[in-house]
N, C-alpha and C positions, 0 to 999 in steps of 0.2 A: 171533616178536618182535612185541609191542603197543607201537605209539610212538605217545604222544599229544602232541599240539600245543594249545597252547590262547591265548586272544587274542582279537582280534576277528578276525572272518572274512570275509571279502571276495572274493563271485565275480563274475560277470557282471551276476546280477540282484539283488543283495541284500547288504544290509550285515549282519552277526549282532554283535552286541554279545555279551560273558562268552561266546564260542564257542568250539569245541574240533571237532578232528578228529582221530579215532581211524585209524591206519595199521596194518593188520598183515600180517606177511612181503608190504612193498612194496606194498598192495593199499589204497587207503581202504576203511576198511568202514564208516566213521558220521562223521556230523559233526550239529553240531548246537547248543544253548546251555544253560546253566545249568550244576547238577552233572554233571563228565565220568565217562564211566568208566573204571575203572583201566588201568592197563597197565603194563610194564615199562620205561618210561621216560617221561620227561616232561620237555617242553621248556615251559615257564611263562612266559606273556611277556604281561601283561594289558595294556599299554598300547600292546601291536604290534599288525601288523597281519598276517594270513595273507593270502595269494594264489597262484592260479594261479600254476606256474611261467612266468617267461617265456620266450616263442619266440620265437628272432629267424633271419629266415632269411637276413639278408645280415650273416656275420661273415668279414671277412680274417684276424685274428689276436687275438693277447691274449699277458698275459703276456709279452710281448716276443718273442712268436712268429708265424711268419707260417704259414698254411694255403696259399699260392700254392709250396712247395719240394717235396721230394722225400721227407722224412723224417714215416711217419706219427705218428713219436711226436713232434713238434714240434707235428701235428695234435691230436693229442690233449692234450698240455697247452695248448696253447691254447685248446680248450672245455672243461680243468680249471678254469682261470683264468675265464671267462665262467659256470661253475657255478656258484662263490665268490661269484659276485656276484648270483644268484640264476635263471642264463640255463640252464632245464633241456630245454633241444631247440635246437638248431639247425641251421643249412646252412654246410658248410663253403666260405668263398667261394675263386675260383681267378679272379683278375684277369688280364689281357691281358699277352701273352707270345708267346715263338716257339711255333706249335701242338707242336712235339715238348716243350717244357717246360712246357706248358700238359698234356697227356697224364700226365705224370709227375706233374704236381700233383694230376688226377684222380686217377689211382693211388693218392697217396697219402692223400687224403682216404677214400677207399673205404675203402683197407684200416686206416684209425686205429679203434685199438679204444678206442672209449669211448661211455658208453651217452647221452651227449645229440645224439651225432653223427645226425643224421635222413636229410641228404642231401649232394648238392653244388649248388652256385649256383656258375653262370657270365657272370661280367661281360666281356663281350669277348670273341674281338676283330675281332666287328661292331659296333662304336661308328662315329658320325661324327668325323675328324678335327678338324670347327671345336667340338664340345660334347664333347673326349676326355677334361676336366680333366685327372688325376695320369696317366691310360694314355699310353702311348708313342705318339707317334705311328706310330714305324716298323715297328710289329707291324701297326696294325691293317687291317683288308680287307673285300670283302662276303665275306656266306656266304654256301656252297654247299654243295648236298645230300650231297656227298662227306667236307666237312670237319665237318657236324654227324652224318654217322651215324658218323665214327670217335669223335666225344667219345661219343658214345651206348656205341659200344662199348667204350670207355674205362670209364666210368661201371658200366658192367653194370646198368642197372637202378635208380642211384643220384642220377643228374640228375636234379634236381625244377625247375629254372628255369634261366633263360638268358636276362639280357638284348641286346638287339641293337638296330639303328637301322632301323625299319621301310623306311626311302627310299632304302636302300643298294639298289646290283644286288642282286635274290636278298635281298633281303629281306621280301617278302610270302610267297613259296616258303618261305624259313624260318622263318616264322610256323606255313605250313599244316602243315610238315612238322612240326615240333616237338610239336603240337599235338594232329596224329594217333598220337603218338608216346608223347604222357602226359606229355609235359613242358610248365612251363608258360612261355608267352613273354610276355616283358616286353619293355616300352619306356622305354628311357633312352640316356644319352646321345647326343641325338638333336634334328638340325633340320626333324625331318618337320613338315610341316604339319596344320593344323586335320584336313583332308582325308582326310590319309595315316594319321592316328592312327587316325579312324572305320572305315577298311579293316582296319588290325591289328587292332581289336577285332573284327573281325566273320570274322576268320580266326581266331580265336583268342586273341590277346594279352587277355593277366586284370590286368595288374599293369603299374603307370606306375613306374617304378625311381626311389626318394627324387626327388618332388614340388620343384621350383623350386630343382633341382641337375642340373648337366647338360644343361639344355635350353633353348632360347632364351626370354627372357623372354616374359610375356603383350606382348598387343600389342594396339592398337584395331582395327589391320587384318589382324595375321595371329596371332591367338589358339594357336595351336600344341597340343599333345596335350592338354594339361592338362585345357581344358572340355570336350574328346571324351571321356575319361576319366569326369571326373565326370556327362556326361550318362546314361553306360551302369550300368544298375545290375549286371548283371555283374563288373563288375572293383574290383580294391580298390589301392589309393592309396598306395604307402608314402613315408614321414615319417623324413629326421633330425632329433627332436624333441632334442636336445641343449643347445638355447640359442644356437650357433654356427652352424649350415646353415640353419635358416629363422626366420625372425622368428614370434615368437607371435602378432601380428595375423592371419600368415597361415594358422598352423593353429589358430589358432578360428576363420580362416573357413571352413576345412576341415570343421572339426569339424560347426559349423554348418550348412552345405550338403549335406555327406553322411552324418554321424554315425556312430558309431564304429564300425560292424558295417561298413563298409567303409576304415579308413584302420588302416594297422599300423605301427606304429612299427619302427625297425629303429635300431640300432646303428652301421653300415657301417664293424665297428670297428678299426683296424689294430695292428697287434702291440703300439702303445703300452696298450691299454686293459688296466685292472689294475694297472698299472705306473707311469704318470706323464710328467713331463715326461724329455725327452732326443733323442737321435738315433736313429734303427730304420732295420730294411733292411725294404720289402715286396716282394719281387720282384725285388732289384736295383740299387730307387730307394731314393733315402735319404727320407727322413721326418723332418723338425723337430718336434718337438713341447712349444710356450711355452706356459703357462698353458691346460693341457686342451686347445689348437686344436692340429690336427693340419698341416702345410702343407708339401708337396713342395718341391722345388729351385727351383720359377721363383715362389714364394709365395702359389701359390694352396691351397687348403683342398685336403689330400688323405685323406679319411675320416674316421672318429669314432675319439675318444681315449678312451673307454670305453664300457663296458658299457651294455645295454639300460636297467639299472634306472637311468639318468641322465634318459629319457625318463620315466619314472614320475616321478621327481622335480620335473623341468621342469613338466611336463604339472599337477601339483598347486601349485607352488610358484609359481610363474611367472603360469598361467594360468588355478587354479582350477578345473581340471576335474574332474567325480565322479569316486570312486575306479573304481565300477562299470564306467564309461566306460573309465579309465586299464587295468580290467584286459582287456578287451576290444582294446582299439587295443593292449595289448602282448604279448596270449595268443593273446585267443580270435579273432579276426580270422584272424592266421595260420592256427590249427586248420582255418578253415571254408574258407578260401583255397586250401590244401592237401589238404584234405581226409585231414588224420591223423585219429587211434582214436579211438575213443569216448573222452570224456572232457576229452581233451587240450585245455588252454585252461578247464577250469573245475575244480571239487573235485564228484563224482561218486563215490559208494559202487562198490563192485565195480571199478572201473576201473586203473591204475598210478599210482604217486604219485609226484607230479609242484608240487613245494610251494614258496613260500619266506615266508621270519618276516623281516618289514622292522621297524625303530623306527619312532616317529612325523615322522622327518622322511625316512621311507623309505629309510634308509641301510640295506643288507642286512644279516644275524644270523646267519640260518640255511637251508640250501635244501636240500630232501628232494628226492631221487630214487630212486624203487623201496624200496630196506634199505639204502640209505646217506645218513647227511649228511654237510654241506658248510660250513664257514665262512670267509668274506674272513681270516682269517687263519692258513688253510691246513689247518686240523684238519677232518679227516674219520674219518666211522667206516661200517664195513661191516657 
């Protein structure tokens, strides 16, 4: 099968005007500009835009599904739903819980058969009690080497991250351990200090968990992870760029200071994304969700109420940033973070295909994956 795409083109480094990429059985083989050439199908969209699929590695649900239960196929339609909207990799997230139903939710992520599922991501349940937002408090605990090698072994192989609070007992040990492990640790929810940030990083920790969410505010005298973070060019910065979690002042100062080869946008999306306003369960808790803000039982903000490509939108609408940039901080950043395949996070001849067709006001169209699309209104073809 020859499927061409055609549009302007848009990767990391460069914008293509009258562009086209040529896909066949799943594979890019050309992209390029002017006259395309043929194929057995054609998707014609002059005024859109092609991009990188996006990677989001911290998703709770979608669709009105959560990824933290026990049924893999709730798992997998929930990165149906994030497909649709142009989201073609992800990490299934498994938020704070008793550890025996935290297990089962591993399980179930593992075993979800669907092809953007990449890993798992573990929020909890080493958080600090006073920075726990939506987590319970009565789950949470330090770790210890006995309860991160059962997730491991849970996992089989499939844990790519785990956030935790550096200043807990047993939390530098679970930095080092993780580390040597292949998984990667992050820092959030968490009142570590200046101090205590620059030690996790240099055990290990790559990743500050969604940036001026979770963590005690900056401060004159006790700066907290945040500038530890941005001093280390190792580690990368994720962003709920939504409009709701952080103000745009603050990620164009982001952007600004570190630039987008290090800050990734993320989603952190709860079962409402794809779906809209109403009530949800993620784990237990219930979920409000008014006018796209998402907010647990005591009214504080508990995750994102849709999809990655809201950050694309933000990120251009809001605050003007290159598309280039945009696809970076919502692709390729990941990619490089993670260290997935060749290709992934950019359009690459030979590589898998990994696509999405937005309009001009970047509302999704069309999202290729491998020999299948995908559209926000539920038709796919294999």
């Amino acid at each position: 099968m020859r499927r061409l795409l055609c549009g302007v083109v848009v990767t990391p480094a460069r914008v293509m005007d009258e562009g086209w990429v040529l896909i066949e059985d799943g594979t890019v083989a050309e992209l390029g500009t002017g006259t395309p050439p043929s194929a057995d199908v054609t998707h014609e969209f002059p005024e859109g835009l092609i991009l990188p699929g996006l990677i989001d590695p911290h998703v709770h649900g979608g669709g009105g599904l959560s990824m933290s239960g026990s049924d893999p196929r709730a798992v997998a339609g929930a990165a149906r739903c994030h497909l649709s909207m142009g989201t073609t990799m992800l990490f299934g997230g498994v938020v704070t819980a008793p550890i025996e139903q935290m297990a089962t939710a591993i399980t179930a992520v593992a075993g979800a058969d669907f092809p953007s599922i990449a890993g798992i991501y573990l929020e909890g349940p080493f958080l600090a009690p006073s920075r726990r937002g939506a987590h319970p408090a009565e789950h949470l605990r330090g770790p210890t080497s006995e309860e991160i090698e059962s997730f491991l072994a849970t996992a089989n192989g499939a844990l790519r991250m785990l956030t935790l609070a550096p200043e807990l007992a047993g939390g530098f040990a679970a930095i080092a351990l993780l580390q040597e492990r292949g998984v990667i640790p992050a820092v959030g929810h968490s009142a570590c200090t200046y101090e205590e940030a620059h030690e996790a990083i240099r055990l290990g920790a790559k990743v500050l968990t969604h940036a001026f969410n979770g963590l005690d505010p900056l401060s004159a005298r006790a700066p907290g992870p945040l500038p530890a973070f941005l001093e280390q060019e190792v580690t990368t910065v994720e962003v709920i760029n939504d409009g709701v979690h952080v103000h745009g002042a603050l990620v164009g100062m982001l952007w600004q200071t570190i630039g987008p080869d290090r800050i990734m946008f993320i989603s952190d999306a709860t079962p409402a994304a794809g779906v809209g306003d109403g009530e949800y369960l993620e784990n237990g808790n219930r979920i409000s969700v008014v006018g796209a803000v998402a907010r647990d039982s005591s009214g504080g903000l508990a995750g994102g109420a849709d999809g990655l490509v809201r950050a694309l939108q933000v990120g251009r609408e809001s605050l003007g940033l290159p598309l280039t940039d945009l696809v970076r901080m919502t692709s390729t950043t990941a990619a490089r973070t993670f260290g997935l395949h060749v290709g992934a996070g950019d359009i690459v001849p030979g590589t898998p295909a990994a696509l999405l067709m937005v309009d001009r006001g970047l509302r999704p169209r069309l999202s290729v994956l491998g020999e299948t699309t995908h559209s926000p209104d539920g038709d796919s073809t294999d």
